[in-house]
C-alpha atoms as one frame of an Amber mdcrd trajectory, in Angstrom:
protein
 -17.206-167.779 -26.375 -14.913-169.590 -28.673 -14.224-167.731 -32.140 -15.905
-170.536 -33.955 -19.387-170.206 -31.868 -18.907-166.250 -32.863 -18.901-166.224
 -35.937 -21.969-169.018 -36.606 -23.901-166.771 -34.055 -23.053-163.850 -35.930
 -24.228-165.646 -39.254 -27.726-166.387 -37.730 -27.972-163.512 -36.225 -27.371
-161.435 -39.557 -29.917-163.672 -41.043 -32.670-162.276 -38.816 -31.489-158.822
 -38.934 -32.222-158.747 -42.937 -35.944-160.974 -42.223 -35.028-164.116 -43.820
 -35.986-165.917 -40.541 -39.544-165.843 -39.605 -40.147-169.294 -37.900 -38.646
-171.779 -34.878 -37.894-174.285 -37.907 -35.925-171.757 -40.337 -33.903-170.921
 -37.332 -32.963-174.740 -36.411 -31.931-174.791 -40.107 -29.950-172.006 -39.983
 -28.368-172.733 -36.792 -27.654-176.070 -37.789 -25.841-175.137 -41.222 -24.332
-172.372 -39.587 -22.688-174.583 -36.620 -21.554-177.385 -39.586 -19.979-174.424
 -41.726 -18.006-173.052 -38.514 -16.991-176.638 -37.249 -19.130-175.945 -33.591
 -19.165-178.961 -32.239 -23.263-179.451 -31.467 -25.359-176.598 -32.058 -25.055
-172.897 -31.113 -27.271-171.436 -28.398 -30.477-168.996 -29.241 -28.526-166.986
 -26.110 -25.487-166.491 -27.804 -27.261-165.341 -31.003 -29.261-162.964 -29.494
 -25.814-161.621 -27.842 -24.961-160.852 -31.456 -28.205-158.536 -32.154 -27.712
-155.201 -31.662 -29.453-154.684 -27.827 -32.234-152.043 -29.950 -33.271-154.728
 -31.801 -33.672-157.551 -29.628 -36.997-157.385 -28.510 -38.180-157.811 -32.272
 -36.964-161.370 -31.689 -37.189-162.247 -28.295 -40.372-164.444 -29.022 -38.341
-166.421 -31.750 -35.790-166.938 -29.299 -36.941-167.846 -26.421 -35.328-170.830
 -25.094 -38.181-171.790 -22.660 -41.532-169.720 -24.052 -43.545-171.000 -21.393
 -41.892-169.542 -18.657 -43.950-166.144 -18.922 -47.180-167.178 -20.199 -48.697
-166.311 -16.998 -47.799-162.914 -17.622 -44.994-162.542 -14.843 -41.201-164.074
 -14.613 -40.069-165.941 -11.273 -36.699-165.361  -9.575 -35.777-167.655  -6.801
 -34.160-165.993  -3.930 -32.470-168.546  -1.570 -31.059-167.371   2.179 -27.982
-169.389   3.684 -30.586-170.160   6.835 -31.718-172.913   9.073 -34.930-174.392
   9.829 -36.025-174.715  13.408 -37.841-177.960  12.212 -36.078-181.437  12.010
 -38.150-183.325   9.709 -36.917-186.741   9.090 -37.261-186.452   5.179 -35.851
-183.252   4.975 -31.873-183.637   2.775 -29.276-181.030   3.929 -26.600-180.315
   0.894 -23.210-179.223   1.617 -23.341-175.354   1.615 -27.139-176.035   1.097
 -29.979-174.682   3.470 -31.836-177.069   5.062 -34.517-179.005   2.895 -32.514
-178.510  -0.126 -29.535-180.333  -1.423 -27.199-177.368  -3.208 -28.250-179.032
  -6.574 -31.276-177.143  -7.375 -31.152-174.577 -10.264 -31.686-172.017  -7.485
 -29.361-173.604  -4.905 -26.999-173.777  -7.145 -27.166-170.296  -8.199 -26.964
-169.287  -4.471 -23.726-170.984  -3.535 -22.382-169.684  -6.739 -23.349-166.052
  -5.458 -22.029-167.193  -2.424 -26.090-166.216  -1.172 -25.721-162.614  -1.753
 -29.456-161.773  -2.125 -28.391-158.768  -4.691 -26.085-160.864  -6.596 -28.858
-163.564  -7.373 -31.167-161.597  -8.726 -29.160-159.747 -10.414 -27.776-163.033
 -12.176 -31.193-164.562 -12.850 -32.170-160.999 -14.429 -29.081-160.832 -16.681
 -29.708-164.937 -17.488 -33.536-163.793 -18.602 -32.586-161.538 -20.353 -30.070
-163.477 -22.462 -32.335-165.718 -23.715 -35.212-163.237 -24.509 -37.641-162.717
 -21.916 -38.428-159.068 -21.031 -38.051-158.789 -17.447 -40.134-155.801 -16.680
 -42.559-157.804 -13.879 -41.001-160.064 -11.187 -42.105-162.545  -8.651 -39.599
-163.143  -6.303 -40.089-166.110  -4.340 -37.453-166.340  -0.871 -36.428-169.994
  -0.016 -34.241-172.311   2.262 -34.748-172.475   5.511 -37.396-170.973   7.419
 -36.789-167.685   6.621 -38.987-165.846   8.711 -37.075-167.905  12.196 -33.972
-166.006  10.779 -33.109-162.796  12.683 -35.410-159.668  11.960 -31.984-157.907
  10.937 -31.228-160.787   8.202 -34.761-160.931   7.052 -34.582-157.000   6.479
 -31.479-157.088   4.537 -32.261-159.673   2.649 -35.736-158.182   1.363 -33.759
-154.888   0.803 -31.038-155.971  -1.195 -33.840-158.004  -3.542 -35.477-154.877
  -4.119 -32.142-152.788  -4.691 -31.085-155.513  -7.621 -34.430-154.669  -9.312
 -34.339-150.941  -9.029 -30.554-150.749 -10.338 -28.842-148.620  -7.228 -29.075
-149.147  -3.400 -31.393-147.665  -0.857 -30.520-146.425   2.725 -33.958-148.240
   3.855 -36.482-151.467   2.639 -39.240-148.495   3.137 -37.152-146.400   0.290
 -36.608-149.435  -1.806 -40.117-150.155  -1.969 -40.899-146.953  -2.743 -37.916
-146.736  -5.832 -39.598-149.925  -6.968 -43.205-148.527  -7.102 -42.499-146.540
 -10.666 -38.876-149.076 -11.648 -38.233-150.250 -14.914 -38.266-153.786 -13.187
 -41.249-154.298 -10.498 -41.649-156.527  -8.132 -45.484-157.871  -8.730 -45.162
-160.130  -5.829 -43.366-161.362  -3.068 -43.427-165.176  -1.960 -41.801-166.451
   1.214 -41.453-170.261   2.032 -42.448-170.859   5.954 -43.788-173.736   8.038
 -46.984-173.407   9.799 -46.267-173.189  13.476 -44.343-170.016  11.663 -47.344
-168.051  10.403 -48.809-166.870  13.197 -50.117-163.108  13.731 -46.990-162.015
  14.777 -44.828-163.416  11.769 -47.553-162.631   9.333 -47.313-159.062  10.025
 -43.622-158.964   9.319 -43.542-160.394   5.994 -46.393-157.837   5.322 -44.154
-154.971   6.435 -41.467-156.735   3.975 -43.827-156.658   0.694 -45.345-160.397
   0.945 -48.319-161.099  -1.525 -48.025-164.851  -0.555 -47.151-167.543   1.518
 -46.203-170.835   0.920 -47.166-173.784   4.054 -45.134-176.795   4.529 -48.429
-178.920   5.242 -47.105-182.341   3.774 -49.870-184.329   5.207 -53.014-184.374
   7.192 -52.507-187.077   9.195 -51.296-186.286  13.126 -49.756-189.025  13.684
 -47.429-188.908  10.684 -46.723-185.666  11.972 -45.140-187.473  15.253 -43.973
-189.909  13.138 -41.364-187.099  10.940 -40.506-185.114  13.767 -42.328-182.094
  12.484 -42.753-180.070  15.320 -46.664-179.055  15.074 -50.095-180.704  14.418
 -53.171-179.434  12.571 -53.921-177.250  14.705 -50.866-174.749  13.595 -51.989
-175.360   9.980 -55.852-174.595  10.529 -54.543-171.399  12.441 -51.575-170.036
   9.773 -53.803-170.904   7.057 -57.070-168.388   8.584 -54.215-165.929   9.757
 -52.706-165.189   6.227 -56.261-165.178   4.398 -57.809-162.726   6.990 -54.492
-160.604   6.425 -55.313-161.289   2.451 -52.163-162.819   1.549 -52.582-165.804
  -0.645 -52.145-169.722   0.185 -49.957-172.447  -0.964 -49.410-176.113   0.651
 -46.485-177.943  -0.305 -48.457-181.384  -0.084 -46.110-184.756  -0.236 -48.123
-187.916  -1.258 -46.053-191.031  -0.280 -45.229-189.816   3.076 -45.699-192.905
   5.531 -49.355-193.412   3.769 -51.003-194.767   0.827 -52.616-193.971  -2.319
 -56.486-194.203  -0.758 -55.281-192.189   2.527 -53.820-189.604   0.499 -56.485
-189.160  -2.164 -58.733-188.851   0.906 -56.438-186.108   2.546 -56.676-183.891
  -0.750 -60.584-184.660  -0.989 -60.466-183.078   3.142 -58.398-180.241   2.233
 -60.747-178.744  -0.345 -64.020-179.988   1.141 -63.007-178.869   4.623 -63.390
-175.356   4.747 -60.561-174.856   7.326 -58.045-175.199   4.360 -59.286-174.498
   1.197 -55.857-173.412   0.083 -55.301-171.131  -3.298 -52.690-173.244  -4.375
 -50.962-175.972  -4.930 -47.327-177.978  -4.881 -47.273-181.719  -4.934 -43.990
-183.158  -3.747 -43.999-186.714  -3.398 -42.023-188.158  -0.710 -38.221-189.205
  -1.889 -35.392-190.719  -0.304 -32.608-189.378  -0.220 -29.071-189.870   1.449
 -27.866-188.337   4.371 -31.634-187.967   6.176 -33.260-189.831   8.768 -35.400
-191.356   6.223 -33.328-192.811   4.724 -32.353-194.554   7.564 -35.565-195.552
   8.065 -35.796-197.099   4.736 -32.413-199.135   5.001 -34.236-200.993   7.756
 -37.014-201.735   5.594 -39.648-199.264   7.416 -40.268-196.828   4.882 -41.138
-197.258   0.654 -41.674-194.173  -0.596 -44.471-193.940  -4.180 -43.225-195.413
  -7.344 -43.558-192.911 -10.473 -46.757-195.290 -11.342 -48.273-194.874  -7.977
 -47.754-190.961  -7.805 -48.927-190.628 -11.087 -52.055-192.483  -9.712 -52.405
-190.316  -6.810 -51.998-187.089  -8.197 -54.223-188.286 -11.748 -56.903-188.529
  -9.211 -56.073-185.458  -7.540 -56.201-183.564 -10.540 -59.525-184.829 -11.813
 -61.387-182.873  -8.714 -59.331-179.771  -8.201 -61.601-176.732  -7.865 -61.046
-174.248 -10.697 -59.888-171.570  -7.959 -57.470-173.289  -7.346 -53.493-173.283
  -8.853 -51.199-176.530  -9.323 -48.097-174.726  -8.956 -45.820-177.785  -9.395
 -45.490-181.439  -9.471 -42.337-182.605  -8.063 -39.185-181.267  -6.706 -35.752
-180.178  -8.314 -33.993-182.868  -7.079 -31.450-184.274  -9.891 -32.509-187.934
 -10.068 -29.167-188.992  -9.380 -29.481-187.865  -5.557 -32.665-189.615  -5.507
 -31.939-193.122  -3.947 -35.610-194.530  -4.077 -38.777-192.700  -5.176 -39.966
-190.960  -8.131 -36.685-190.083 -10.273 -38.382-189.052 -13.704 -38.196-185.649
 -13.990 -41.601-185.316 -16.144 -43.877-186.612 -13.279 -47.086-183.875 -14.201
 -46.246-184.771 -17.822 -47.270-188.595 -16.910 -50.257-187.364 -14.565 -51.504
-185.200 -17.741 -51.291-188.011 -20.180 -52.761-190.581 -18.214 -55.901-188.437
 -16.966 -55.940-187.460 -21.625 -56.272-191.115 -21.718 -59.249-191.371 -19.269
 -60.917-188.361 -21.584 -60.581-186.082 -18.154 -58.952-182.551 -17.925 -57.527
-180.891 -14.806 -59.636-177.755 -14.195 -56.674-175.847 -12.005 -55.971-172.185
 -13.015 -52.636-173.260 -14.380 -54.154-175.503 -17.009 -56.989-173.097 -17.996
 -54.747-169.899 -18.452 -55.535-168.578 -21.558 -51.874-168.269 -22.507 -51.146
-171.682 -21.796 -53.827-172.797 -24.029 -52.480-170.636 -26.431 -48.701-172.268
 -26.362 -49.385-175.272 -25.563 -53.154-176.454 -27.688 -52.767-173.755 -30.677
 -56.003-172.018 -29.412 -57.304-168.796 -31.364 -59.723-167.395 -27.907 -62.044
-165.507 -29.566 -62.454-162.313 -27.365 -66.786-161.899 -28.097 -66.890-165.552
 -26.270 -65.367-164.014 -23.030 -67.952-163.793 -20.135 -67.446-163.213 -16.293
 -68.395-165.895 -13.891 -68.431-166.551 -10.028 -67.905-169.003  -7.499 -68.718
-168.683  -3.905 -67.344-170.761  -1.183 -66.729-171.098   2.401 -63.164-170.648
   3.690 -61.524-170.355   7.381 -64.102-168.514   8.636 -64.803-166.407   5.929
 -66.050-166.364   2.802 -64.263-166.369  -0.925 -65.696-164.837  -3.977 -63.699
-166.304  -7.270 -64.401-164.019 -10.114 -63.064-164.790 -13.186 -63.305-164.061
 -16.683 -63.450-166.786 -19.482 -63.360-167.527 -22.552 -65.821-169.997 -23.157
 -65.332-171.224 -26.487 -62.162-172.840 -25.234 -63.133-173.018 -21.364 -59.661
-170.882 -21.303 -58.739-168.301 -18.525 -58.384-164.787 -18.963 -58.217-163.455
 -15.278 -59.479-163.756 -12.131 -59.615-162.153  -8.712 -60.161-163.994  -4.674
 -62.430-161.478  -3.333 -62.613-162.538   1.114 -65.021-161.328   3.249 -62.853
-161.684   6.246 -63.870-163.782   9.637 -64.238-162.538  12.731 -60.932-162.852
  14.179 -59.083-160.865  11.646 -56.536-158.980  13.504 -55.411-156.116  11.142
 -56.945-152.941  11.806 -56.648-151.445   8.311 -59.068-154.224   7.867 -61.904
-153.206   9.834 -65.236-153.141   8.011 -63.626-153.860   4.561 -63.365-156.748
   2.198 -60.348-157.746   1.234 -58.541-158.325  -2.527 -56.174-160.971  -2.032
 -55.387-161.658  -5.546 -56.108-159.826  -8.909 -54.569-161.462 -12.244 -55.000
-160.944 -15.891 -53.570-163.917 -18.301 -51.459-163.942 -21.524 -48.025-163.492
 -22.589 -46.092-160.777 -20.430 -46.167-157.009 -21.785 -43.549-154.803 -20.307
 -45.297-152.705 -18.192 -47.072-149.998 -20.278 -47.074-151.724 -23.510 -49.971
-152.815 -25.476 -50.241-155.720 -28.277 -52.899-157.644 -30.387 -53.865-160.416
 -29.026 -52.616-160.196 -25.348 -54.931-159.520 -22.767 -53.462-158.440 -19.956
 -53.933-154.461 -20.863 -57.757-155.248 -22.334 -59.640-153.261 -19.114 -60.590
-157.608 -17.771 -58.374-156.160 -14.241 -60.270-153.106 -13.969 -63.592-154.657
 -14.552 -62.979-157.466 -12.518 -62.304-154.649  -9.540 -65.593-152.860 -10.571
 -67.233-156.298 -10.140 -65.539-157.132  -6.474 -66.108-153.236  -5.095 -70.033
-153.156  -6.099 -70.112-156.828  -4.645 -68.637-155.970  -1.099 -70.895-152.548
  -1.179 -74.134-153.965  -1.883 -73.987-157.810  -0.786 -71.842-157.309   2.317
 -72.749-153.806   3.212 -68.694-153.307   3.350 -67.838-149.999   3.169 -64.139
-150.131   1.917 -62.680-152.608   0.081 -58.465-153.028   1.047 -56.315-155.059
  -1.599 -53.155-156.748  -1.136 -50.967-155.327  -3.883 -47.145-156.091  -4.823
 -45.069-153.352  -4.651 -44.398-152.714  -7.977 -48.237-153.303  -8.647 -49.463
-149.721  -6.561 -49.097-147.551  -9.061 -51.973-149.644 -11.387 -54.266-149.302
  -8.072 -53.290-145.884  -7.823 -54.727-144.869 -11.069 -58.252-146.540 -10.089
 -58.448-144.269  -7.261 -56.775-146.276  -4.527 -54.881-144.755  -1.700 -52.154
-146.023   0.064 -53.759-148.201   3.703 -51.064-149.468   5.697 -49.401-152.311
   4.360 -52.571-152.558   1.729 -54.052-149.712  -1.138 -57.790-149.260  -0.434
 -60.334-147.813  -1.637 -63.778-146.156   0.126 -66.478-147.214  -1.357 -69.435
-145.041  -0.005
């Protein structure tokens, strides 16, 4: 940091040591003059000012400075984890960067991060910790998501060491096993709430599931891209429906939650795909818990784009995937999660498809402009609301509701709590009564938890503030509500959870014991 940034970050930060900052625009101001005053050429960084507060005293401002506030409104932060791995599958649409795992093209914030690391697993977290930290979120719950490649095709060895070395970044020392790890990370200052792996389908079978159980895995993300067989063929990608139907019941009976990565534009159009998300959530073979919406893009290097030098593939315009995914949006089931819209992918690699980088931003404005909202988790959460709409939930207006549906052979309970006034989201939990053909044996004659969330800006774990609802008693009751429903409506007589690691203790406390890869609880 040159001298002149030092010393206008030291002004600022002075200022907000003796209180004459209390709001986002006093601090432009002050940054601003500050930055003239010290000839910095632009403006100085809210990281580099909170570098200048003494590290006691930070958390009184980390809301003020907060580069990007949003990022922990759901109550948890995300680090990206990405292995140096290869993908069995070879998708014609898929980019491979130099240095890049397949699927990804080494320009992603989290690529990018990786090569830098040179993909040490314990090197990247610890960087994305230490970058959270700089610019004021309080890292004390982590979802750590593993990408590139298909990780769980690597060998068993890699996989192992990989988890480990995650989990030794977040507890601060190493372990001599991932069992000890886990363990260390149960009662860390930093917990890991959840654990996300990327995979394909054809990868998720009973056999692979039970791995990423053994490594900590809370969910799993399915490369579905499309519904269509014959486009299936048509890309190369190496299974059919069949594989999806099949991953898709596996990982719900073992009570790990569901994403699809879904990519309109991919060798369709806008009715077939509209139709395709109308299938997956009226079908109840999917039914997934989540969402990401990639639409299909071209870029150099892949067979695609090939394909689309000879004039045999157009991929959407950022009108028509606005269109498709506007009318997506307008009938998404509130149990379910729009995780993203659109990939990383700097625009500049991009040679035809959607390069705008604010693709959900469009979608949201043009379904405001039909009067319509989206009714997915994301856009309910009563944090969100909060940020984003100025809302002031009133906690008296807060009531719990249900929704039942059918689901791979099973059936899913969504409780939730709401606040009504504002139709905003407090928390919620996926309560399964599993199918027939679950395989775990933990799981016999229980009901399964597969997720349990509370809403609102993220307390470090233990701490309690106005306002925030995550330490209100909404989990607990929400538990109370799922463990009298198995007992009395399904004649269940234990009721098994899928917790994160760093999550067991909380489960412990409500009389949980440790079941396997799963806390559980009798329920008499």
């Amino acid at each position: 940091m040159s001298g002149s940034i030092q010393k206008a970050s030291q002004e600022v930060a002075e200022l907000l040591l003796a209180g004459e900052i209390k709001s986002r625009e006093e601090l432009w101001k002050a940054k601003v003059q500050a930055s003239e005053r010290n000839g910095v050429v632009g403006v100085v960084k809210n990281s580099q000012i909170l570098r200048r507060i003494p590290e006691e005293r930070r958390g009184e401002f980390a809301e003020l400075l907060r580069i990007r506030p949003m990022r922990t409104v759901s109550g948890v932060n995300v680090i990206a984890v990405m292995t140096k791995g290869e993908c069995p599958g070879r998708c014609v649409y898929c980019p491979r960067g130099e240095g890049a795992p397949k699927s990804y093209t080494g320009r992603e914030p989290a690529a990018m991060r990786a090569i830098q690391n040179n993909y040490d697993p314990f090197k990247q977290v610890v960087s994305r910790v230490k970058q959270l930290e700089e610019i004021g979120h309080r890292v004390s719950k982590c979802e750590l998501i593993i990408m590139g490649g298909t990780f769980n095709s690597m060998p068993k060895e890699y996989q192992e060491w990989f988890v480990k070395r995650c989990f030794d970044a977040m507890n601060g020392f190493d372990s001599d096993s991932l069992e000890e790890a886990q363990k260390a990370n149960e009662t860390a200052e930093r917990r890991v709430v959840g654990l996300t792996v990327e995979t394909r389908p054809d990868w998720a079978g009973e056999r692979e599931v039970d791995e990423l159980l053994r490594y900590g895995t809370t969910r799993v993300e399915l490369g579905v891209q499309t519904l269509d067989e014959e486009v299936y063929k048509k890309v190369n990608r190496g299974h059919g429906l069949k594989e999806v139907v099949e991953a898709t019941r596996v990982c719900k009976d073992s009570l790990l939650k569901v994403l699809y990565h879904m990519m309109p534009g991919l060798f369709s159009n806008k009715e077939r795909d509209v139709g395709y998300f109308k299938t997956i959530f009226e079908d109840e073979r999917f039914k997934p818990d989540m969402l990401k919406i990639y639409p299909c893009l071209v870029v150099e290097g892949t067979e695609l784009y090939e394909m689309w030098r000879r004039g045999e593939f157009k991929p959407y315009s950022v009108e028509e995937a606005a269109d498709v995914i506007a009318e997506v949006m307008k009938n998404i089931p509130r149990y379910v999660r729009v995780m993203r819209v659109q990939r990383d992918i700097p625009s500049y690699l991009i040679v035809d498809g959607v390069k705008k980088s604010n693709l959900r931003q469009i979608v949201e404005r043009k379904l405001a402009e039909e009067g319509v909202r989206c009714n997915c988790i994301r856009c309910r959460e009563i944090g969100y609301r909060i940020m984003k709409e100025g809302i002031e939930p009133e906690l008296e207006s807060v009531r719990l509701n249900r929704i039942d549906y059918d689901a791979s052979g099973g059936k899913e309970i969504f409780l939730s709590f709401d606040e009504m006034k504002h139709d905003a989201l407090v928390g919620f939990l996926r309560l399964r009564i599993l199918s027939e053909k679950t395989h775990r044996k933990e799981l016999e004659g229980a009901a399964g938890v597969r997720e349990l969330h509370v809403y609102g800006e993220m307390l470090p774990v233990g701490e309690k503030r106005v306002r925030e609802f995550q330490h209100m008693g909404f989990g607990e009751k929400l538990l109370e509500e799922a463990e009298r429903i198995a007992r009395e409506e399904f004649n269940c007589r234990k009721l098994a959870v899928i917790s994160g690691v760093g999550v067991r203790e909380y489960y412990f406390k409500l009389g949980y014991r440790r079941d396997g890869v799963y806390v559980s609880k009798e329920l008499g």
